[in-house]
C-alpha positions as CSV (number, residue, x, y, z in Angstrom):
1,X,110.3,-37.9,57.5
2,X,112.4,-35.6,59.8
3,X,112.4,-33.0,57.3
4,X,109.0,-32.7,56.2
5,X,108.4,-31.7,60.8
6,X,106.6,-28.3,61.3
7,X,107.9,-28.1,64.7
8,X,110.3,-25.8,63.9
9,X,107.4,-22.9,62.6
10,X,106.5,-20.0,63.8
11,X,105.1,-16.6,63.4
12,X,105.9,-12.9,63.6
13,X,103.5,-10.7,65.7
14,X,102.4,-8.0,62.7
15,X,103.2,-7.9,58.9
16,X,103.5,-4.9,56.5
17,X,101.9,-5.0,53.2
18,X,102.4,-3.6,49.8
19,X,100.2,-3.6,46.4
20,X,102.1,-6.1,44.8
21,X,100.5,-8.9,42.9
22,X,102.3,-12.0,40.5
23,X,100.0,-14.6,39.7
24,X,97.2,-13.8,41.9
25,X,98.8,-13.6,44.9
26,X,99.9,-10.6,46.9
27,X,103.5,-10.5,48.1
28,X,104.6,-8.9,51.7
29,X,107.3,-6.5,52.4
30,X,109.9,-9.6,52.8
31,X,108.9,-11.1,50.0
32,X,106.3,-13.4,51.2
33,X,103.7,-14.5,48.4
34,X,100.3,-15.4,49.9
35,X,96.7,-15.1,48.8
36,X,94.0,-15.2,51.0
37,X,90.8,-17.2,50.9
38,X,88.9,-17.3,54.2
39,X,89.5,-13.7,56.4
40,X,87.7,-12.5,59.3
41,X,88.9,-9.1,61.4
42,X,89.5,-11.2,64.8
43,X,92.8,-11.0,67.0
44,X,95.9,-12.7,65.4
45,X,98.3,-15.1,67.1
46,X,102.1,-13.6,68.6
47,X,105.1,-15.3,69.2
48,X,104.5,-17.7,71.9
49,X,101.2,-18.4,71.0
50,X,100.0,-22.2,70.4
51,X,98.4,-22.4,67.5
52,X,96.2,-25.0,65.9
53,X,96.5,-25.7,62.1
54,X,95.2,-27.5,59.2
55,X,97.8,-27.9,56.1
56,X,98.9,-29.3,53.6
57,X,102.3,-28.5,51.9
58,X,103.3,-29.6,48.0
59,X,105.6,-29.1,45.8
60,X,105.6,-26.9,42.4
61,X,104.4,-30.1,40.6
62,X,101.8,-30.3,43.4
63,X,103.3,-34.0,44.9
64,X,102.0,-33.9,48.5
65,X,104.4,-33.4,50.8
66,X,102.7,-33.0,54.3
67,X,99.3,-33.1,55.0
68,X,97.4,-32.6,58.5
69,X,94.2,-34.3,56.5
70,X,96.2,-37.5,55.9
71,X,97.0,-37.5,59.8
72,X,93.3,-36.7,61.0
73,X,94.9,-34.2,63.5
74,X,95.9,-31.0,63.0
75,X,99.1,-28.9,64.1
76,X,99.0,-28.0,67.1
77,X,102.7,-25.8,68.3
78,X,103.9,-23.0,69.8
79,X,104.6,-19.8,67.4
80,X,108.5,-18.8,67.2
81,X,110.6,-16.6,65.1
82,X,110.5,-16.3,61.6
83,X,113.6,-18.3,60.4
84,X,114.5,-16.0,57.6
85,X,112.4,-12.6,56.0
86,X,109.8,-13.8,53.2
87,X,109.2,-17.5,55.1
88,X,105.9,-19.1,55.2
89,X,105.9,-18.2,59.6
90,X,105.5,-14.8,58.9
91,X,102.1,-16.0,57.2
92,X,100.9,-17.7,60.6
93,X,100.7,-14.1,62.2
94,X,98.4,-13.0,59.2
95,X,95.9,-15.2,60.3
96,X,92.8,-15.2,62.5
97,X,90.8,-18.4,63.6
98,X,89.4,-19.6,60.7
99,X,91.1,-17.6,58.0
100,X,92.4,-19.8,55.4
101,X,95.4,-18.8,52.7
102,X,98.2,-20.1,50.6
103,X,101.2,-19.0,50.7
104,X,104.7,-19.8,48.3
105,X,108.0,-20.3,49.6
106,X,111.4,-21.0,48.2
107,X,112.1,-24.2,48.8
108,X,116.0,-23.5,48.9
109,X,115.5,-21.1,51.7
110,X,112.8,-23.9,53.6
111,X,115.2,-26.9,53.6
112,X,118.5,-24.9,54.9
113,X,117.0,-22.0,57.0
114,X,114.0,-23.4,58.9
115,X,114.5,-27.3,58.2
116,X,118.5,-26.9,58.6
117,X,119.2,-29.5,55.8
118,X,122.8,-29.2,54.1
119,X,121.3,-30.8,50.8
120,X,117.4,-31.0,49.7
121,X,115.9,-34.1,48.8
122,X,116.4,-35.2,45.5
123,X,113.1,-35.0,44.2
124,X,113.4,-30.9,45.4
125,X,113.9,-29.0,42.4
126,X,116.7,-26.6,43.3
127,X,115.4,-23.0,42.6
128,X,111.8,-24.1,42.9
129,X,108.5,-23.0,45.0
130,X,106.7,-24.7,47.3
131,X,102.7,-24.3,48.2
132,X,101.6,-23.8,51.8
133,X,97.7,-24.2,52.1
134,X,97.0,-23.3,55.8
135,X,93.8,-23.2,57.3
136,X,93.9,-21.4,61.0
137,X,91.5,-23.8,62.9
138,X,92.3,-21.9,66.5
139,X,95.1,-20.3,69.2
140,X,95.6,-19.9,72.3
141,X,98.2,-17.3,74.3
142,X,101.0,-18.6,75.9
143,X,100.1,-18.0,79.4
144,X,96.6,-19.3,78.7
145,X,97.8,-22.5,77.8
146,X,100.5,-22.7,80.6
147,X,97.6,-21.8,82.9
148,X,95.5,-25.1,82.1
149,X,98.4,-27.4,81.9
150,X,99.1,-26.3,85.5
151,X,95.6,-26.2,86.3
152,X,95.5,-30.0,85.2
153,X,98.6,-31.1,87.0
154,X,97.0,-29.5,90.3
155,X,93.7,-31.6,89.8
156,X,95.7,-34.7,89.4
157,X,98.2,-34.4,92.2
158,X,95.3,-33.5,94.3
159,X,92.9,-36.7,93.0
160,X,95.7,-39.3,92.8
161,X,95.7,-40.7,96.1
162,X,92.0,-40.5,96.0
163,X,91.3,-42.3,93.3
164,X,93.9,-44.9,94.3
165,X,92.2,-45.5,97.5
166,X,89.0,-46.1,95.8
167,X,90.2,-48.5,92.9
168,X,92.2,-50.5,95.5
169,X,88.4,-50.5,97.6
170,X,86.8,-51.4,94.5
171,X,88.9,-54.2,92.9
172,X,89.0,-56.1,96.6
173,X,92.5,-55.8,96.6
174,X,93.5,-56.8,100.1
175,X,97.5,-56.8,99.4
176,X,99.8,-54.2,101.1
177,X,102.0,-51.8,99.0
178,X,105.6,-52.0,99.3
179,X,107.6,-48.9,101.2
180,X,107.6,-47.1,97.8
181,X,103.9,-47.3,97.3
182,X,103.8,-50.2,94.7
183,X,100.7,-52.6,94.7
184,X,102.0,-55.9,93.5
185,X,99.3,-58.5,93.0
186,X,100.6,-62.0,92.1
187,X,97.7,-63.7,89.9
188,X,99.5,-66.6,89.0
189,X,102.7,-67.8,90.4
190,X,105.5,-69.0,88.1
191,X,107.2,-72.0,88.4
192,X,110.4,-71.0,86.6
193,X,113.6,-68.7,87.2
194,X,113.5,-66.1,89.4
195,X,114.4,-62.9,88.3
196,X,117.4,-60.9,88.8
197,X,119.3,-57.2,88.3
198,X,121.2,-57.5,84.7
199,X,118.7,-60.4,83.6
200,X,116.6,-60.1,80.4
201,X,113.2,-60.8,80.3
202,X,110.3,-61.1,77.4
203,X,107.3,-59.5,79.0
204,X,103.3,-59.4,77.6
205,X,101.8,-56.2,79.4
206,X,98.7,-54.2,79.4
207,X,98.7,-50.7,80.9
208,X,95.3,-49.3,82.1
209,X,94.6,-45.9,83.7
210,X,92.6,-46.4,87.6
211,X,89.3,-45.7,85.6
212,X,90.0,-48.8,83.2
213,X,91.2,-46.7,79.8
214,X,93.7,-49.1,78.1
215,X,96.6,-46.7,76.7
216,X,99.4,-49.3,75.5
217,X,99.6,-53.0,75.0
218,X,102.1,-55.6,73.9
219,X,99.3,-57.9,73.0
220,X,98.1,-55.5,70.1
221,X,101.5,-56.5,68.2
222,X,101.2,-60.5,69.8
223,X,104.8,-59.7,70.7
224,X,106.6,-59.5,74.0
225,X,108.7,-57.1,74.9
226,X,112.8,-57.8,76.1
227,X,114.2,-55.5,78.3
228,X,117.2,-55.5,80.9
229,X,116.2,-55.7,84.4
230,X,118.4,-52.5,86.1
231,X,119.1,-50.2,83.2
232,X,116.7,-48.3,83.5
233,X,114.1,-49.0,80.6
234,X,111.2,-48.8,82.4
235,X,109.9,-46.9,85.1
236,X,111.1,-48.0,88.2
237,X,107.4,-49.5,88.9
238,X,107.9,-52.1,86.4
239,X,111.8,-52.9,87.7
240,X,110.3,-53.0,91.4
241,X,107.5,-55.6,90.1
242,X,109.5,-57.4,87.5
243,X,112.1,-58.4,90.6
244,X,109.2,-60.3,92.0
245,X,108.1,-61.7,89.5
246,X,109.2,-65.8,88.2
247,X,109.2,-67.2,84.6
248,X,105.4,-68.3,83.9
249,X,103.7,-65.9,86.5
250,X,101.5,-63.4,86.0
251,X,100.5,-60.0,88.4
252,X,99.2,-56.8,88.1
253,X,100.9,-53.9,89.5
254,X,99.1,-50.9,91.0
255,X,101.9,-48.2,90.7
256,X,102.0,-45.0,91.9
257,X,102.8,-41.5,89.6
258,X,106.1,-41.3,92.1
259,X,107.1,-44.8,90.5
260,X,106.0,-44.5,87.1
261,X,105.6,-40.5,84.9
262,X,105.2,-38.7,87.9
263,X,104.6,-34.6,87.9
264,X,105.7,-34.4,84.2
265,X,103.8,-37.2,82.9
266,X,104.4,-38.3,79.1
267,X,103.4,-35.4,76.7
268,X,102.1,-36.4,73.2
269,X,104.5,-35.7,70.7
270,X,101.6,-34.4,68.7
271,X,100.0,-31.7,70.5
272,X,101.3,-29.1,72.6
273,X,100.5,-29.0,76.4
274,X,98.6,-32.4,76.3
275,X,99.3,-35.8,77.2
276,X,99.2,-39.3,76.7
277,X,100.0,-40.2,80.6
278,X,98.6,-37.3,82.3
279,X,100.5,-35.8,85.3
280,X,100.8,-37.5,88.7
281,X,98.8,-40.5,87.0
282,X,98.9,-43.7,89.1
283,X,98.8,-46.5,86.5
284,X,97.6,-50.4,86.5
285,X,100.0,-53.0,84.2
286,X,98.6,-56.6,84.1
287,X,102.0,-58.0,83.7
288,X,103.1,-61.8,82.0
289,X,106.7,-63.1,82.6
290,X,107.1,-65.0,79.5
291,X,111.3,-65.8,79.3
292,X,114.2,-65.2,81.2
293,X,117.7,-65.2,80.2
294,X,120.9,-64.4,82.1
């Protein structure tokens, strides 16, 4: 559920304390209630940091409201600004890789200041506290982790047209790319409609990386995909392909990262600096034109 997202969490770079226990935990100088399980004396995360995080968050009757253990991933964002003094980021900056704590938060403050919700859910108790178990699995700096994502984009861009060579070398492919660098290889012709600009189609795909890797299949659902041929949908490998395409046939296409994610590539929503298409990835799609409609 959009509320329940973490992206928005952050951390503060240092913390003050003060002797000031309720129930076991200690409370900060904003008013930050935490207790600490797991500490060690190594460096702590800053703003701008990526962090790495198992947790689980609940609420005063202990229903589960996010867990990282449920996902089988952890966290994994950039640190930010505190959204208001006493919130559970100011915790992030307490800890070291693997420290572990718990900290309590009001949920009134959670839901408008750092979630920006006009109204909490209903099953929120207005006035109530919510738990924060964190464990700090790891972080990186900022420029560390801009460093390797750059690092990788340089090691792609450099390998692509390598690697291209020596899949089309490998696979026999005797075909000529188009003037935009497009591989199309027809593997069974179709005997219907050709295709048009404005036409919809049903495709069945199955997208490989060069080395093989399948990432992303239509025939994992057993359902075709529709799409509008010249609105821009899909990359402008598959519109370039599609157009050659008739009803019935079949080919794969051998597209270039210029005609498919290019130097961005398609970051995982789920972890910070990496990717499920990598940077300046050329991609294979073995491609069936089911249906066309006008």
């Amino acid at each position: 559920m959009n509320y329940f997202k973490i992206t928005a969490l952050a951390a503060i770079v240092s913390v003050n304390f003060y002797a000031c226990k309720s129930g076991g935990f200690d409370k900060t100088e904003s008013g930050l209630q935490y207790k600490m399980h797991t500490k060690n004396e190594g460096a702590k995360p800053v703003v701008g940091d990526i962090v790495v995080m198992d947790m689980i968050y609940k609420t005063d009757k202990d229903s589960v409201l996010f867990s990282t253990y449920t996902k089988g991933t952890p966290l994994e964002m950039p640190l930010q600004e505190p959204s208001y003094k006493g919130s559970v980021e100011e915790g992030f900056a307490m800890l070291s890789a693997g420290d572990s704590a718990t900290f309590l938060v009001s949920a009134d403050s959670l839901f408008e200041k750092t979630f920006h919700m006009e109204k909490m859910p209903d099953f929120i108790k207005k006035g109530s506290m919510l738990t924060f178990v964190v464990k700090m699995q790891k972080f990186t700096t900022k420029a560390a982790a801009e460093a390797a994502d750059q690092a990788l984009r340089e090691k792609n861009k450099n390998a692509e047209v390598t690697e291209t060579a020596k899949y089309i070398a490998d696979n026999a492919i005797t075909v000529q790319p188009s003037a935009t660098g497009l591989y199309y290889i027809e593997t069974l012709a179709g005997k219907g409609s050709k295709v048009d600009t404005g036409m919809t189609v049903s495709i069945h795909y199955t997208g490989k990386f060069l080395d093989g890797k399948v990432f992303d299949s239509s025939l994992q659902s057993g359902k075709p995909i529709d799409l509008i041929l010249g609105r821009n949908q899909v990359i402008p490998g598959w519109e370039e392909g599609i157009l050659l395409m008739k009803k019935g046939g079949k080919a794969t296409f051998v597209i270039p990262s210029s005609l498919a994610y290019g130097e961005r590539g398609a970051p995982d929503p789920r972890k910070h600096n990496e990717y499920i298409i990598p940077p300046y990835s050329a991609l294979v799609f073995e491609v069936e034109l089911i249906d066309v409609k006008k």
